[in-house]
C-alpha positions, 0 to 999 in steps of 0.5 A: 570236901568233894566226895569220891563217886562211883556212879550205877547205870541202871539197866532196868534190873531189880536189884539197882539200889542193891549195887549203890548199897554194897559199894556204900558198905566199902566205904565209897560214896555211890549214886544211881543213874538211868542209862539215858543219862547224856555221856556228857553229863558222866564225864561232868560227874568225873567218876571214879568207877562205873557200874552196869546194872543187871536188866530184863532185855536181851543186849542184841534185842532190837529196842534193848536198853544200850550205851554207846561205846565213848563210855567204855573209852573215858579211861574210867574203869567200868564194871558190868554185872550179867545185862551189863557185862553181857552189854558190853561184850555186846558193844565191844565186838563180842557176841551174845546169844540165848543160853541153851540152859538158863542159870538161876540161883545159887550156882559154883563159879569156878575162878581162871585167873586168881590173880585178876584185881577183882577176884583178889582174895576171893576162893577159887571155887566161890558160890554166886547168885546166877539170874540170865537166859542169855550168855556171853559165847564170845568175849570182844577182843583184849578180853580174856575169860576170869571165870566160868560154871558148869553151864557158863562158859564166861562167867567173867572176863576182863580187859584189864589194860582198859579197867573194863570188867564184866561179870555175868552173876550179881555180886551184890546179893548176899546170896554170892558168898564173896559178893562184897568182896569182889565189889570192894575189890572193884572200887578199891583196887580197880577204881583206886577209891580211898574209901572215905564215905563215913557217917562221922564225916558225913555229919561234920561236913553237913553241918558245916554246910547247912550254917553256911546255907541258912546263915541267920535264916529261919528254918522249918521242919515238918517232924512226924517223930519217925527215924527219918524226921527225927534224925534230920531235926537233930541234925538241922538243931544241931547245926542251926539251934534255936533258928529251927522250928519243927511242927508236927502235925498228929494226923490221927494215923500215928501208932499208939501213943506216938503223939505223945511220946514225940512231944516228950522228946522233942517238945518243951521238956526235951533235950534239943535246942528248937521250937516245937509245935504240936497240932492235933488234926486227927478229925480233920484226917479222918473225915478227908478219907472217909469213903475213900478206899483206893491207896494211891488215892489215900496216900494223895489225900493224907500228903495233901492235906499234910501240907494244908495243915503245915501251911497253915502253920508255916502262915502263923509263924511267918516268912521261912528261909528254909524247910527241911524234910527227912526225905531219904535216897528209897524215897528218891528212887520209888517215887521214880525220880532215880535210875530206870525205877517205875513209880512204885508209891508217892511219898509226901516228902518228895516233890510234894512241896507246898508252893504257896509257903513263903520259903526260899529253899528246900534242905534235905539232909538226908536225902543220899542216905540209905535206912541203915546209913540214917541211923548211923547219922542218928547215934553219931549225933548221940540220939538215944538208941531207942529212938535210932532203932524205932520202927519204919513207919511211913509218912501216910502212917497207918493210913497204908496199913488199913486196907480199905477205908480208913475210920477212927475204929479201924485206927483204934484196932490197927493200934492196939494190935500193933502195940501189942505186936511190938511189945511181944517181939521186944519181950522175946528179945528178937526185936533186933534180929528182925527188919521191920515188923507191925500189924495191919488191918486188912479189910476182910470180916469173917464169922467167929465164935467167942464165948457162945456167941457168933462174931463177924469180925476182922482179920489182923494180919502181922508182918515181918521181914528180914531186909538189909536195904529195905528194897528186897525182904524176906519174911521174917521166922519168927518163932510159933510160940511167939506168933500165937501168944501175940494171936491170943493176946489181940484176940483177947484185947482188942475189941473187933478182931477175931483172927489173926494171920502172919504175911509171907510175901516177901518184896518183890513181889510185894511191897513191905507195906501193905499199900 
């Protein structure tokens, strides 16, 4: 079944895998591109819509990301959201000049047009999310003015006859009340999409391919018991049964108890037709990072050797048609291989494939999805819940979560921390409400007392954050009380810690991992 596409050019702006997120939530299936991407190649992609990122240049600057005016003329409605839209004036004949007085943040758009396709339903005055020093002073001509602010004289305008619309505030922050709206609006009514992107079709139809693709072939699949792997093994069981193999390899960097409670579910005893192979090879891990402190570097050696021990295996069990790995679309664009993304961390699972494993082709099933769309495949496949909702945890494991040099002490600290970090959020019933929450170890010792004796010890710091798409977070509110009965219990329990602090930071500028 050929999916329809709603394609976004990405401008450089922060929030490009925010755009493909929110079409996604109308039910439209959408990809992000760079704006280099040929002319030629969009019309091969036949889209549906077009979508203009935001960006940090000024359109009229003489090195500013562009486009060429063909993409305006395909006859495929196109969209530009504040670069964008500014772009596109820009293109198109009108003018863009430095703002007098910049707009930021939460800021009234008062609606011209209410009959305009895009603000179909939408209040005529309506709180958007405003981020641009540059406005649009004059529209190109066949545009009209939909809407302005106080500061803005266009905050929207529109060819409607030519499906081209700008908007000079981003629709796709939560911040912009009616924001989802206004894209549905776009794909549904403008692009004339059906909106037929559904998990339950998604899991028929990649089903159907993958037997098609394997055939008789045997298939294997490196499981670390995350949401990610877990989901793509079910999938792949699913699909394939007994032709699959999964190994999975206890790198020592799991958190607590992990190991086993993966080969519970998914080894002998569990409920899923393939063959499950456990290798313990957490001495071999960790005497590969000792000295190291550098994350980047750490990161490197735990996907390298990874793949040493997986090869390894892969050799014992024989020639492999297939190997499948639970790479998703975050993993894609942060390791700068979608749109205008700078490279923000390597992951072992894209593009780190071992080349000396005798097999003929790559799957990855879930490699367009965002987060919350795998674990929407994972209760469509009946995986129970508590394993669909289990925490994020990334490939390198506690490996990123240990500032500094990673050592079997520290692991066992960052483990009986973060367990009991976990345990207090679930006892106070809030373990839902928050995106993502662990405990990290960082690398700084200060000076305590305990008892009548003087300590010099490390500092746990807990983390959580509220994220819809695990690209922007911000940190969690979770109530003090909870905070300082998590402190006295690390405090109390795990040997080598003597304080305790909860990060803020949200993402950007940091990242939600702590490497």
């Amino acid at each position: 079944m050929k999916r329809e596409l709603v394609i976004v050019l990405d401008f450089g702006g922060q929030y490009n895998q925010l755009v493909a997120r929110r079409v996604r939530e109308c039910n439209v299936y959408c990809e992000i591109y760079s704006y280099r991407t040929d002319i030629e190649k969009i019309k091969a992609m036949n889209p549906k819509g077009i979508i203009l990122t935001g960006g940090p240049s000024s359109c009229y600057g003489p090195d500013a990301p562009t486009y060429s005016k063909e993409l305006f003329e395909l006859g495929i409605p196109v969209l530009g959201l504040c670069y964008g839209a500014q772009l596109m004036m820009h293109v198109l004949g009108g003018n863009v000049t430095r703002a007098d007085v910049g707009e930021y943040g939460k800021t009234e758009v008062l609606i011209d047009k209410k009959d305009s396709e895009i603000f179909a339903d939408v209040s005529g005055k309506t709180v958007c999310w405003m981020s641009h020093s540059d406005l649009i002073s004059e529209v190109a001509p066949g545009f009209e003015i939909t809407a302005h602010t106080a500061d803005c004289p266009v905050a929207a305008a529109e060819n409607a006859d030519t499906g081209l619309y700008a908007i000079q505030f981003h629709p796709e922050v939560l911040h912009t009340e009616e924001g989802t709206k206004m894209l549905s609006n776009f794909v549904r009514n403008v692009c004339g999409c059906i909106g037929d992107w559904r998990m339950d079709s998604f899991v028929e139809e990649s089903v159907m391919q993958i037997r098609k693709k394997v055939g008789n072939g045997k298939v294997l699949c490196a499981l670390s018991g995350g949401v990610d792997s877990s989901v793509a093994a079910v999938l792949l069981s699913k699909a394939v049964g007994g032709q699959l193999t999964c190994v999975f390899v206890d790198h020592g960097l799991l958190r607590k108890n992990e190991g086993d409670e993966v080969e519970t579910v998914f080894g002998p005893e569990g409920a899923y037709d393939l063959n499950f192979i456990r290798v313990n090879a957490q001495q071999r891990f960790y005497d590969k990072l000792a000295g190291v402190s550098e994350p980047e570097k750490k990161r490197k050696i735990i996907g390298e050797e990874f793949i040493r021990v997986f090869e390894e295996e892969a050799k014992k069990i024989g020639a492999i048609d297939f190997l499948v790995q639970g790479t998703i679309y975050p993993d894609v664009v942060e390791s700068g291989l979608g749109g205008e993304s700078a490279v923000i961390k390597s992951h072992h699972n894209v593009g780190g494939l071992p080349d000396y494993v005798d097999f003929k082709e790559i799957i990855e099933p879930l490699r367009d999805l965002f987060k919350d769309e795998v674990r929407k495949v994972g209760l469509e496949l009946g995986i129970p819940e508590y394993l669909v909702f289990r925490q994020p945890f990334p490939g390198p494991g506690l490996g990123v979560r240990i500032v500094g040099e990673v050592t079997e002490e520290k692991v066992r600290i960052v483990q009986d921390a973060d367990a009991i970090y976990r345990e207090e959020i679930e006892n106070a019933g809030i373990a839902r409400e928050i995106g993502q929450y662990f405990a990290a170890l960082t690398n700084m010792q200060s000076v305590g007392v305990m008892g009548d004796e003087r300590t010099y010890d490390y500092a746990v710091a807990l983390r959580a954050v509220n994220t819809v798409d695990f690209m922007t977070a911000e940190a969690a509110e979770i109530p003090y009380e909870v905070l300082k009965k998590v402190m006295g219990r690390i405090i109390n329990e795990v040997k080598g810690v003597n304080r305790v602090m909860y990060d803020l930071t949200s993402k950007p500028p940091g990242t939600i991992e702590f490497e």
